[in-house]
C-alpha positions, 0 to 999 in steps of 0.5 A, spaced: 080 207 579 075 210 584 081 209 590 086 213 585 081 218 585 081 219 592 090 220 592 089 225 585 084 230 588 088 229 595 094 232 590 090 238 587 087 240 594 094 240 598 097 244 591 091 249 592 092 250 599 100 252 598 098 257 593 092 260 598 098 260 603 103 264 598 096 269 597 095 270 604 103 271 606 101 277 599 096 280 602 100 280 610 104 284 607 101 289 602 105 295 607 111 292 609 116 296 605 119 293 598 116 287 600 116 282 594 110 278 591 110 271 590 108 266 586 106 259 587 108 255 581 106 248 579 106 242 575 103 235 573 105 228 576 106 221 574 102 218 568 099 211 569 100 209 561 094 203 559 096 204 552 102 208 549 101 212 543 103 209 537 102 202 539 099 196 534 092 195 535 090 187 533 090 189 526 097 191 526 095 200 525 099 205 529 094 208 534 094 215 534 094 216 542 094 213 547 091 211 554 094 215 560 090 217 566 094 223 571 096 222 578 095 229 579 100 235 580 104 239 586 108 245 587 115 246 583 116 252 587 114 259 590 117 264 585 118 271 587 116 277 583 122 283 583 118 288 579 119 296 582 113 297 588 111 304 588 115 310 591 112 313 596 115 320 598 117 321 606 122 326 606 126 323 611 134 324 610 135 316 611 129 313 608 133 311 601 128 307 595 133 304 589 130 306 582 131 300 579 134 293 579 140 293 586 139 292 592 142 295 598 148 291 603 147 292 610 152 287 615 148 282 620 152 283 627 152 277 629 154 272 624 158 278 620 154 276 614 153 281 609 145 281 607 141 284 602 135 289 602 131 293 598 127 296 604 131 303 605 127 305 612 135 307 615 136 311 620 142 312 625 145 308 632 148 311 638 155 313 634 152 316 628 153 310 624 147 308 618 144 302 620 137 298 618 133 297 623 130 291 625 126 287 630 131 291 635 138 289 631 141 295 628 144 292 621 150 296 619 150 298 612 155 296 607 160 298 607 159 302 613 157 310 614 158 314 619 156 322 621 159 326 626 154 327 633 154 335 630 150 333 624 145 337 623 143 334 616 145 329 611 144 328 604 144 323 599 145 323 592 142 319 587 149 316 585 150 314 593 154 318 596 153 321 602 155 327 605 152 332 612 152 339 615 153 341 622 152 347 625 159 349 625 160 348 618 156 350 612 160 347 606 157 340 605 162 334 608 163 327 605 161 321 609 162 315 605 159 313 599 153 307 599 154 301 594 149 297 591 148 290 589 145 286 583 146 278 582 144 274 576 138 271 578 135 275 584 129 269 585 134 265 587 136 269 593 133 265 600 127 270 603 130 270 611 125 274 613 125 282 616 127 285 609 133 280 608 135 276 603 141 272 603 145 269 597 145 262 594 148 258 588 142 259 584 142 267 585 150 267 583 155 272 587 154 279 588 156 284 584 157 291 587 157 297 584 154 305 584 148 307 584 147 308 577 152 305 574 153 298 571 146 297 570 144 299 577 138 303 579 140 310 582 138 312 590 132 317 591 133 320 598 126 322 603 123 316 600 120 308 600 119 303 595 113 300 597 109 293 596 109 290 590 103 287 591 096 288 588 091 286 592 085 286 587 089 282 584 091 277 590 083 277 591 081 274 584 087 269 586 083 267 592 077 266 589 079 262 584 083 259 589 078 257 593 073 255 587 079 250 585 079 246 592 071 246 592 072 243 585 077 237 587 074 236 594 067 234 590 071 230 586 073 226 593 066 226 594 065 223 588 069 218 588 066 216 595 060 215 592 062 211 588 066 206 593 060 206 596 055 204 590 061 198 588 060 196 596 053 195 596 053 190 589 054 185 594 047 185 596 043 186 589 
């Protein structure tokens, strides 16, 4: 059994080692804006069964257990936290935080893909319309808003819509309204990186609506939403991490020695 020992502890170290690098990528982004925390999920592997519980002994009595040894665990999967970040005040006419569940839309230029982000750190391209901006690409928001080069100021108001003021008018002029998204299963969206989530068949299709409406949360203008990520916690989470792994690979170390003791009876 010592050898089987060898493969068990070798299970729980690589699980512990997934879990440390969940944690890290938490802690690598404890400023990135409305970053999402994840959480590493496990679970126990096959059994080998010596005796089944309930099997007749040489007397003919059920025994109430049985004999099965585990063959260690693994990672089912990496589960993300959607709960609200903290809000950070910036007072930026195009900084937008979502209070509440949704996501905004922006369009990929590439692929023409519509993508969804909490992050509201928007801004304006070279013809006054409103783009996410990301590692150099200007992402479109959906369904598209444009200003006229004149503006002087935007407005947003909680429910979307997004009006502006330029110098020769003082009346404030609508440039479009801003629709937010929700989806049944917001942890089976797929993380792509820069903020962006795409849709998958767990995470169903989106269902679009206005800020505030339909179980959506409403837009705050000149704000952020912040990490999610509690680093104290994440630090608690790496220690006993840590301890964890130490513990498996002791167990490694165990089940050598005792190779080892089986090896030498030979000169006894």
């Amino acid at each position: 059994m010592a050898i089987q020992t060898l493969y068990t502890a070798a299970t729980g170290m690589e699980s512990m080692q997934t879990r440390l690098d969940t944690i890290a990528n938490n802690l690598a982004n404890v400023n990135t804006t409305a970053f999402k925390r994840d959480r590493a999920n496990f679970e126990d592997t096959f059994y080998l069964h010596h005796k089944l519980p309930g099997a007749e002994d040489a007397d003919g009595q059920r025994t109430p257990t049985g004999i099965h040894v585990g063959l260690g665990s693994r990672v089912t999967s990496t589960q993300s936290d959607f709960r609200q970040g903290t809000i950070d005040t910036t007072n930026k006419d195009l900084d937008l935080a979502i209070e509440g569940a949704g996501f905004f839309q922006v369009r990929d230029p590439l692929t023409q893909q519509i993508l969804y982000t909490r992050a509201g750190n928007f801004s304006l391209n070279a013809d006054g319309q409103i783009v996410l901006s990301s590692a150099g690409i200007g992402r479109l928001i959906e369904p598209a808003i444009q200003v006229p080069p004149e503006t002087v100021k935007i407005e947003v108001s909680p429910q979307g819509i997004v009006g502006y003021l330029t110098q020769d008018n003082p009346n404030l002029q609508q440039a479009g309204n801003i629709e937010l998204a929700q989806f049944a299963n917001p942890e089976g969206l797929l993380k792509l990186g820069e903020n962006l989530y795409a849709p998958t068949d767990a995470s169903g299709q989106a269902i679009v609506g206005q800020p505030g409406a339909a179980g959506l949360g409403q837009v705050r203008k000149g704000a952020l939403e912040q990490s999610n990520v509690e680093p104290v916690r994440e630090l608690i989470d790496l220690i006993t991490t840590q301890r964890a792994f130490e513990m498996n690979s002791q167990a490694v170390q165990a089940a050598d020695q005792m190779l080892q003791l089986v090896a030498n009876l030979r000169r006894f």
